[in-house]
C-alpha positions as CSV (number, residue, x, y, z in Angstrom):
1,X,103.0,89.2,31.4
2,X,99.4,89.9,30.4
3,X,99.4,93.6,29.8
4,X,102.5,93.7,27.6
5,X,102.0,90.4,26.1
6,X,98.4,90.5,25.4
7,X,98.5,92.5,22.0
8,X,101.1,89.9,20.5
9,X,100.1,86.9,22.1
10,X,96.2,87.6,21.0
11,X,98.0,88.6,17.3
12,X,99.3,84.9,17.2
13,X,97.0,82.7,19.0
14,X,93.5,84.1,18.2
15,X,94.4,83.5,14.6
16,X,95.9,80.3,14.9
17,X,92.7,78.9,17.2
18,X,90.7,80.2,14.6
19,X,92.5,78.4,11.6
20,X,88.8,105.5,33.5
21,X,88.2,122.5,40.9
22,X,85.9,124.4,42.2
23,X,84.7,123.2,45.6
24,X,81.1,124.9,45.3
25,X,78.2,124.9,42.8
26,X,76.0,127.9,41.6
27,X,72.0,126.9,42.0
28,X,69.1,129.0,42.0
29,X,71.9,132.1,41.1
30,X,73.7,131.7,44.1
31,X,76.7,130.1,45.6
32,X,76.1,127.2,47.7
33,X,78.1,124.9,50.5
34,X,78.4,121.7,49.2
35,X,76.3,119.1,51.3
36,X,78.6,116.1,50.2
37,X,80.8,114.7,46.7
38,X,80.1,112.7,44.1
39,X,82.4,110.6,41.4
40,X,82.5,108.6,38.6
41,X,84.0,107.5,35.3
42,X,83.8,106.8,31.6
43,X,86.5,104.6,30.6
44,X,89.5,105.9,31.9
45,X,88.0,109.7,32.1
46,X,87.2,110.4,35.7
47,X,84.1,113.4,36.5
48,X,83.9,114.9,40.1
49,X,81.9,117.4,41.8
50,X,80.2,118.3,45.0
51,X,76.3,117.1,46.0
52,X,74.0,120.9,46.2
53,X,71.2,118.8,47.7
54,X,69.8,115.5,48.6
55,X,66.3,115.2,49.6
56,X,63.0,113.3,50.1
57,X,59.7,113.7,48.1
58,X,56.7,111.9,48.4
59,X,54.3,111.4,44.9
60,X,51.4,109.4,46.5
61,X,52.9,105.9,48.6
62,X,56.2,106.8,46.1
63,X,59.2,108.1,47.8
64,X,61.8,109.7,45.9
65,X,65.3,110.3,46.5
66,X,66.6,113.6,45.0
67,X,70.4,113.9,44.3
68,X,71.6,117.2,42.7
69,X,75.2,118.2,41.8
70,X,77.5,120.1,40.0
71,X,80.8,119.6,38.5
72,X,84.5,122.3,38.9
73,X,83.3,123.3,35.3
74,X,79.3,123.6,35.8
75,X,78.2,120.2,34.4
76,X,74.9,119.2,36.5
77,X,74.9,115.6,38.0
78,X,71.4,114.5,38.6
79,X,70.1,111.4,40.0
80,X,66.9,110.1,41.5
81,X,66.0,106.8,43.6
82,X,62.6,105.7,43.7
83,X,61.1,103.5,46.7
84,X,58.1,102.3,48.7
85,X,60.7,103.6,51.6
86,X,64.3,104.9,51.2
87,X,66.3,102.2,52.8
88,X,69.9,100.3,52.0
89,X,69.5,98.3,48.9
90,X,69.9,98.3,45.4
91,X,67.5,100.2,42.9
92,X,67.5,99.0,39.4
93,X,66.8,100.9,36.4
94,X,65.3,98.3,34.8
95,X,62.8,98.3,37.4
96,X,61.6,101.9,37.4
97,X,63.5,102.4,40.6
98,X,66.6,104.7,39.8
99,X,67.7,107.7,37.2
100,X,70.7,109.3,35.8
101,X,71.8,112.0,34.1
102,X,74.8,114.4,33.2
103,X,74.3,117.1,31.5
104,X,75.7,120.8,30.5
105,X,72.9,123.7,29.4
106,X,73.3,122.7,26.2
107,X,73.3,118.9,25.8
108,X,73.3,116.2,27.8
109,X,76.1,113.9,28.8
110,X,75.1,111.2,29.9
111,X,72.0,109.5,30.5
112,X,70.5,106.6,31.9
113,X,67.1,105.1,32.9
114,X,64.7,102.1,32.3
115,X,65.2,102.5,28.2
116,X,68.6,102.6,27.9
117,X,69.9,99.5,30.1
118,X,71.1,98.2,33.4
119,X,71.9,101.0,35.3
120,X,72.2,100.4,39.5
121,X,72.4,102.6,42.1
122,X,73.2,101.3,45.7
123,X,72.9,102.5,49.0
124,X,75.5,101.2,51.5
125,X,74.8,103.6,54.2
126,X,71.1,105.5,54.9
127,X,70.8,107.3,58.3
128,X,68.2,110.5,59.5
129,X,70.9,113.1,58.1
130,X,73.5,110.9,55.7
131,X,73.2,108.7,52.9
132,X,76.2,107.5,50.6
133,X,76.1,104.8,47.8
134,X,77.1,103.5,44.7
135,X,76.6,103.4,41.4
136,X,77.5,101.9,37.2
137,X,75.5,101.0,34.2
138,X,75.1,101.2,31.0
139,X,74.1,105.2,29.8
140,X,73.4,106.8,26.5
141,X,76.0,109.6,25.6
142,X,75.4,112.9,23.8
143,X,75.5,111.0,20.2
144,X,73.4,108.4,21.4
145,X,75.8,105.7,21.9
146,X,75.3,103.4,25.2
147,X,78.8,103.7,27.2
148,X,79.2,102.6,31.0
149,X,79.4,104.4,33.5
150,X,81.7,103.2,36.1
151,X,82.9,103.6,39.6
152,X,80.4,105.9,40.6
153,X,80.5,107.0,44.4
154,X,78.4,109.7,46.4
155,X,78.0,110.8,50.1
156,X,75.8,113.4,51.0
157,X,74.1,115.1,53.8
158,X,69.9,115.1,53.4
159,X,68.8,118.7,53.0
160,X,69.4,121.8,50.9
161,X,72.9,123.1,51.2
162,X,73.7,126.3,53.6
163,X,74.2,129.9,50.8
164,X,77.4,131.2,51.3
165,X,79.1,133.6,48.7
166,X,82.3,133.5,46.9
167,X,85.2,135.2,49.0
168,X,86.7,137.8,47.1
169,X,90.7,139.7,46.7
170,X,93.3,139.2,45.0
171,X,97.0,137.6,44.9
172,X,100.1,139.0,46.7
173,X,99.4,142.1,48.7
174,X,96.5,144.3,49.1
175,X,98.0,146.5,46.1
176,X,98.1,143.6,44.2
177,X,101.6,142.8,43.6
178,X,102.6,139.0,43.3
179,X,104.6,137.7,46.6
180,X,107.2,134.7,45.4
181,X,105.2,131.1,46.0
182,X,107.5,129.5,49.0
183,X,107.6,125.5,47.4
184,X,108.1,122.5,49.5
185,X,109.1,118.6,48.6
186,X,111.3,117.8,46.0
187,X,110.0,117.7,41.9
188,X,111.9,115.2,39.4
189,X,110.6,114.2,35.8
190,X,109.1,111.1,35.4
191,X,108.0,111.0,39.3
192,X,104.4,111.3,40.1
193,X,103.4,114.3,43.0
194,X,102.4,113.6,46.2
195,X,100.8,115.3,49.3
196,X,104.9,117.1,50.0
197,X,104.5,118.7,46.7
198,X,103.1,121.9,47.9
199,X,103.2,125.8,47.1
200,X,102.8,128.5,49.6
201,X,101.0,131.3,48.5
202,X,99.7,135.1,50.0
203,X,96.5,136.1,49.4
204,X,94.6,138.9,50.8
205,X,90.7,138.6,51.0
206,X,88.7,141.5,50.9
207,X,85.2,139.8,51.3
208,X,85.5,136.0,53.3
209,X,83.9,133.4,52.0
210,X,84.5,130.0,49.4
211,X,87.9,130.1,47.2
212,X,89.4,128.2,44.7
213,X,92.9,129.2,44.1
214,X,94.6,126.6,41.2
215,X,97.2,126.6,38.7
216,X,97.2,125.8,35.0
217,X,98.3,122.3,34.2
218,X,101.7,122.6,33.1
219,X,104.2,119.7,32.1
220,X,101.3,117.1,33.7
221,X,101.0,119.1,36.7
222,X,98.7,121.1,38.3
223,X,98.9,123.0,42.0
224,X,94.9,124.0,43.5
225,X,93.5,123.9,46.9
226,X,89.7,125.2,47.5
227,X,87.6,126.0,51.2
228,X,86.4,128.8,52.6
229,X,87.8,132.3,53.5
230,X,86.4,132.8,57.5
231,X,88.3,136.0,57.6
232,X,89.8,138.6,55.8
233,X,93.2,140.3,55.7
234,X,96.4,138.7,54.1
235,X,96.2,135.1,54.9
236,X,98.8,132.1,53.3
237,X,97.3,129.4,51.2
238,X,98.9,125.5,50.5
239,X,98.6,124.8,47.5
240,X,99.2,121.1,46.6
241,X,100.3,119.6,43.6
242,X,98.8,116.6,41.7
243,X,99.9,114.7,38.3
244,X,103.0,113.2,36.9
245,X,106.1,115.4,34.6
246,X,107.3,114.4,31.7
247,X,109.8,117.4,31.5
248,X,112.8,118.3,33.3
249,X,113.9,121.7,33.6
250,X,112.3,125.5,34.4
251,X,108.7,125.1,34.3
252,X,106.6,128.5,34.8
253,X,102.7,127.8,36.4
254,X,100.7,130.8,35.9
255,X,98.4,130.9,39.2
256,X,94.2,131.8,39.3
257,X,92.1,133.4,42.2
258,X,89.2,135.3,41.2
259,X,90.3,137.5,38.6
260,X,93.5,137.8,40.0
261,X,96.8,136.1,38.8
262,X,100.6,136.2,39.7
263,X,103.5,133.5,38.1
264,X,106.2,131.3,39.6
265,X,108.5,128.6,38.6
266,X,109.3,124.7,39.5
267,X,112.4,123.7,38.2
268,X,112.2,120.1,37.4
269,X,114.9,118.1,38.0
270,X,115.9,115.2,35.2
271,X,114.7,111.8,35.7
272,X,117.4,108.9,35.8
273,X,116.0,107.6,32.3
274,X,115.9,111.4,30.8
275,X,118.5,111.0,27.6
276,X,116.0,109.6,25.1
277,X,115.2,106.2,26.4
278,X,111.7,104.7,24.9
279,X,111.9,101.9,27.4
280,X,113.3,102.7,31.1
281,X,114.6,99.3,32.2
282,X,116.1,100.5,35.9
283,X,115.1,98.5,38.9
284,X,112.1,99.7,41.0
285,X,110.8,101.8,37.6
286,X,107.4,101.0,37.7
287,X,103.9,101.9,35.8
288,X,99.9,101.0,36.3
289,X,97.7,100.8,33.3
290,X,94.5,100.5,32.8
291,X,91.8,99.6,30.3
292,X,89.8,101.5,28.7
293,X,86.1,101.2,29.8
294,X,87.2,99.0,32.2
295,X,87.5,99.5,36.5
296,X,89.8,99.3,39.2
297,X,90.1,95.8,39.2
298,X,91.3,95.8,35.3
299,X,94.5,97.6,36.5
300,X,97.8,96.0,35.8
301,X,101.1,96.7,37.6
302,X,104.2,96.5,36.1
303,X,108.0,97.3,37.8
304,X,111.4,96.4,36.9
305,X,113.1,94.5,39.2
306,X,117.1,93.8,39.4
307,X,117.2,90.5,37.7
308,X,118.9,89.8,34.2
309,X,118.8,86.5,33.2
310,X,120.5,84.6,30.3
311,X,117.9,84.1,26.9
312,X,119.0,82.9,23.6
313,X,122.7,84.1,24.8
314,X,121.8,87.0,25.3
315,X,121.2,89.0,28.9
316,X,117.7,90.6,29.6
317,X,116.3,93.0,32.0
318,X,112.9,91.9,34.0
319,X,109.4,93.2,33.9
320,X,107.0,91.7,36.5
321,X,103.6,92.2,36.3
322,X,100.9,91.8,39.2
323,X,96.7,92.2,39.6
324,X,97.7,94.9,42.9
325,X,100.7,96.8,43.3
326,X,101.5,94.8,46.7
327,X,100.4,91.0,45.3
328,X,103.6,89.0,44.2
329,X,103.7,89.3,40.9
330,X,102.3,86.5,38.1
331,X,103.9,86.8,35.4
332,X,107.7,88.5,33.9
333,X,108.5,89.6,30.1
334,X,112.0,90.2,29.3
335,X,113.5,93.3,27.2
336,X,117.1,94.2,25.9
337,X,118.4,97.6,24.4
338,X,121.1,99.1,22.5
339,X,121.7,101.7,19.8
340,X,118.3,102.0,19.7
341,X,116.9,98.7,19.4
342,X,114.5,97.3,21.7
343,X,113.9,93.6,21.8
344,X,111.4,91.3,23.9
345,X,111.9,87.8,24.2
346,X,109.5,85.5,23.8
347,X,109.0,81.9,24.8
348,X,106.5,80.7,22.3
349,X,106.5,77.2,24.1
350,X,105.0,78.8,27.2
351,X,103.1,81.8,26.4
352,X,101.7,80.8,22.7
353,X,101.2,77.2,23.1
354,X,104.0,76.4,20.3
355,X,105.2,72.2,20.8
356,X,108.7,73.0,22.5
357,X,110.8,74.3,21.5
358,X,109.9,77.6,20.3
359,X,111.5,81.2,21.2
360,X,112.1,84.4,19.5
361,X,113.7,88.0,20.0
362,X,111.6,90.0,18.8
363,X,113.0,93.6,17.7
364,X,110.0,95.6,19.2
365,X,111.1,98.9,18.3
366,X,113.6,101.0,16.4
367,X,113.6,104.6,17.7
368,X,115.7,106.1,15.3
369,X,114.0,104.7,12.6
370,X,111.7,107.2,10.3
371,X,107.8,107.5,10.3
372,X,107.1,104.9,8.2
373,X,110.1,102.5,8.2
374,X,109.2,99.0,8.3
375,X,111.0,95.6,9.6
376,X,110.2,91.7,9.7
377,X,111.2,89.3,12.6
378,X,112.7,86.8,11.8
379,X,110.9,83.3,11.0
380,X,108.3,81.5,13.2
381,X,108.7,78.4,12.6
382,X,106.7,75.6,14.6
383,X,103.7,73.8,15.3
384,X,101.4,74.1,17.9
385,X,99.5,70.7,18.4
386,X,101.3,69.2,15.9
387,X,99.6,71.4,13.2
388,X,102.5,73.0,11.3
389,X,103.3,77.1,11.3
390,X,105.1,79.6,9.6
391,X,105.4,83.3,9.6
392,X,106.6,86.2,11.1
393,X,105.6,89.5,12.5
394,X,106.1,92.7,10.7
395,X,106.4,96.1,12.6
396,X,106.1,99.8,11.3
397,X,106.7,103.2,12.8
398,X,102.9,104.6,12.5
399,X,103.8,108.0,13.9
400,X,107.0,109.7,15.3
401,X,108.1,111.8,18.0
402,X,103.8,112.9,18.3
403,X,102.3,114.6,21.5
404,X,100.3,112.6,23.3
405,X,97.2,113.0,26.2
406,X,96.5,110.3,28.4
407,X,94.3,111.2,31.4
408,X,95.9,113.9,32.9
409,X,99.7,113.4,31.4
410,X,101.0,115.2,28.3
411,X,103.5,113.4,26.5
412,X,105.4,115.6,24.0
413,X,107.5,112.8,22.6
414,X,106.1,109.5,21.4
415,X,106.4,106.9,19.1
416,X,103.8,104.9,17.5
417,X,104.3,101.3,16.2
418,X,101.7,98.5,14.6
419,X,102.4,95.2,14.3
420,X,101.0,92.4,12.2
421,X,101.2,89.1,12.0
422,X,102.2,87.2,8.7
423,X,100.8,83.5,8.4
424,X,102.5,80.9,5.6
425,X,103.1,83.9,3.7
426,X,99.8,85.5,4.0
427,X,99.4,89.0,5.9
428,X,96.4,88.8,8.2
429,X,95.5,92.3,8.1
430,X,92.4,92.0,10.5
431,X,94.8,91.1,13.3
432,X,96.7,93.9,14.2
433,X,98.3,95.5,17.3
434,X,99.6,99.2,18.5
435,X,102.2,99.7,21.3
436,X,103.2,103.7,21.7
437,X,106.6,104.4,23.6
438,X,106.8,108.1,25.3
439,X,110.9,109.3,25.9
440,X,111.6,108.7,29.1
441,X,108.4,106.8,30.3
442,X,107.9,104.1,28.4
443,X,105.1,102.3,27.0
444,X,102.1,104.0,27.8
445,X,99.6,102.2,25.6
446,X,98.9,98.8,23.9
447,X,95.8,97.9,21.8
448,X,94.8,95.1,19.8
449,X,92.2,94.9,16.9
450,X,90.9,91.4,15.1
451,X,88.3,93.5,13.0
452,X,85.2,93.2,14.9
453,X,86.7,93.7,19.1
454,X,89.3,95.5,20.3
455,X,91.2,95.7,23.7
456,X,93.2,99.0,24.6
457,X,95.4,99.4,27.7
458,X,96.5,103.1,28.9
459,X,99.3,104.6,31.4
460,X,97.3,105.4,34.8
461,X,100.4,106.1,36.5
462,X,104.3,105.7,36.4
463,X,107.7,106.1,38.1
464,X,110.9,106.4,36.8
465,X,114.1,105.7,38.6
């Protein structure tokens, strides 16, 4: 299983080879429709916003392509495609034919242009009044650092967007008093939000106009919805809600419109793997992770399923691990718990290229041991090729019961542990690996260091059962 096998397999074979809102913009002082979106990501951070503007100007035979946006939070996205004509295609940085950049008032962001790399915009679609494309690429950061920039999307209508103002009024009645948010869909911890996750709410607009009404993020979730006012008087407003608890219990969102706000409350109700389990092993639990500065593509699906073989006498629950969430899956790692320990099994034979036969049960993790604590597994003993081994891996509790952010999850709870593989007797200290546990989630990150690369896979998504 290549995500959660990676960091240990890579710990033992490299050494032995070697032996990632507000719907309108302010331009010119003034609020403006949006004329289309645009997307993109640094690593596992995404950055959205609306297009303000896309048009056509002409600097002797050279056409130029003006895209101008804005993010929910003000940043400006800015990009320009340069052409005998405007036409589908691709337009190179390298080439003089397309620039980037992502900036705040202050700094900026990100930027990108013949200088600073590869950098490729693409049109897929190009019509009188529409044009949408792609685009990734290397980009210099704020510190100077090249970084990609990937996934990159935009659609936009050609011309300056139509002003419109900012509706105005406040939450509740027209006295201002808060009216009770009606909730639909059911919320449990550990299960991610979807489209029936909505709250009701009463506002009454005083001027018509664009709106952003929106939560704060609490417990990994977040209720917003944004458009535009037509009307005013009391009018209701579906909020929908977006991200993944960790929590179970009474949760209390505290709810934005203008400079109006009113509170309600979600109660949360526990997750099947909410009495301190590090490792949820019940069938159709399921998680998606990412790597960092990776795409789409990198993602890695991973579900329990309801088989528990026999390994080493001992029974195992299964892990399956896919390239898609519907693609059968291609490879399985086992795991068994109890009192707190949390082993893996390993078949060094077939995942580590030992001479057969070659297994271990690897104690991954200790939860009640302390910050600090330490333990050995027991000996690897082998060959691989003939060429004699001997070692074993030795794991230690980094950090413990830590909050973490990943994305947009908050985990209050987790548990950090690096392991280190041990060769004849020597400790090769170069080749190391993290995996962190959350409480009832899981593992929501696994990394791998040999002292000049690293590798680093994070939670996307997840679902307890």
């Amino acid at each position: 299983m290549k995500l959660i096998k990676f960091a240990l397999s890579l710990l033992i074979t490299t050494v032995l080879l070697n032996a990632c809102s507000k719907e309108y913009s302010v331009e010119n002082g003034g609020l403006q429709l949006p004329t289309g979106n645009w997307e993109f990501n640094n690593g596992t951070k995404p950055y959205i916003g609306n297009m303000d503007s896309a048009k056509i100007d002409s600097s002797g035979t050279i056409k130029q392509l003006r895209l101008n946006g804005t993010s929910s939070s003000g940043e400006s996205f800015k990009m320009v495609i340069y052409g005998d004509t405007i036409k589908v295609g691709s337009y190179k940085a390298s080439l003089f034919q397309s620039t980037f950049t992502y900036a705040t008032t202050a700094k900026t962001i990100y930027e990108a242009d013949q200088l600073v790399g590869e950098f490729i915009v693409k049109i897929t679609s190009y019509t009188s009044n529409l044009v949408q494309g792609t685009f990734s690429g290397s980009a210099k950061d704020s510190s100077g650092a090249i970084t990609q920039i990937t996934l990159g999307k935009f659609k936009t209508t050609l011309g300056n967007g139509i002003k419109i103002s900012a509706s105005t009024g406040v939450l509740g009645d027209s006295s201002g008093n808060c009216k009770p948010a009606v909730l639909s869909g059911t919320y449990t911890q550990g299960v991610a939000m979807t489209a029936a996750n909505t709250a009701r709410v009463q506002v009454v607009v005083a001027t018509a106009g664009t709106y952003t009404i929106s939560t704060n993020t609490v417990n990994g979730v977040t209720f917003s919805n944004s458009g535009t006012f037509i009307n005013t008087g009391t009018q209701d407003v579906i909020l929908t809600a977006s991200g993944n608890s960790s929590l179970s219990g009474n949760q209390n969102f505290t709810l934005h419109y203008g400079n109006s706000q009113c509170a309600f409350s979600v109660n949360f109700l526990p997750g099947v793997s909410a009495s301190g389990d590090y490792l949820p092993l019940t069938p159709k639990s399921n998680w998606i992770f990412g790597l960092v500065g990776g795409t789409s593509a990198d993602n890695i699906y991973l579900k329990v399923i309801d088989y528990a073989p026999k390994l080493n006498g001992n029974t195992y629950n299964t892990i399956t691990q896919g390239i898609s969430g519907t693609a059968p899956a291609d490879d399985s790692s086992y795991y068994k718990k109890g009192n707190g320990d949390y082993y893996q099994y390993m078949n060094l034979a077939t995942t580590y290229q030992f001479d057969p036969p070659a297994t271990l049960d690897l104690l991954i993790l200790k939860d009640y041991a302390a910050q600090g604590a330490t333990w050995n597994s027991s000996a690897i003993n082998g060959s691989i090729g003939g060429v004699p081994f001997s070692g074993y891996i030795k794991m230690t509790i980094l950090e413990k019961a830590v909050a973490v952010k990943i994305g947009s999850f908050d985990f209050p709870d987790v548990i950090k542990v690096k392991y280190e593989l041990f060769m004849n007797g020597v400790p090769l200290a170069v080749q190391t690996s993290e995996r962190w546990f959350a409480k009832n989630v899981g593992e929501i990150h696994v990394s791998l260091t040999n002292g000049t690369n690293s590798m680093t896979y994070e939670v996307n998504n997840y679902q307890i059962f």
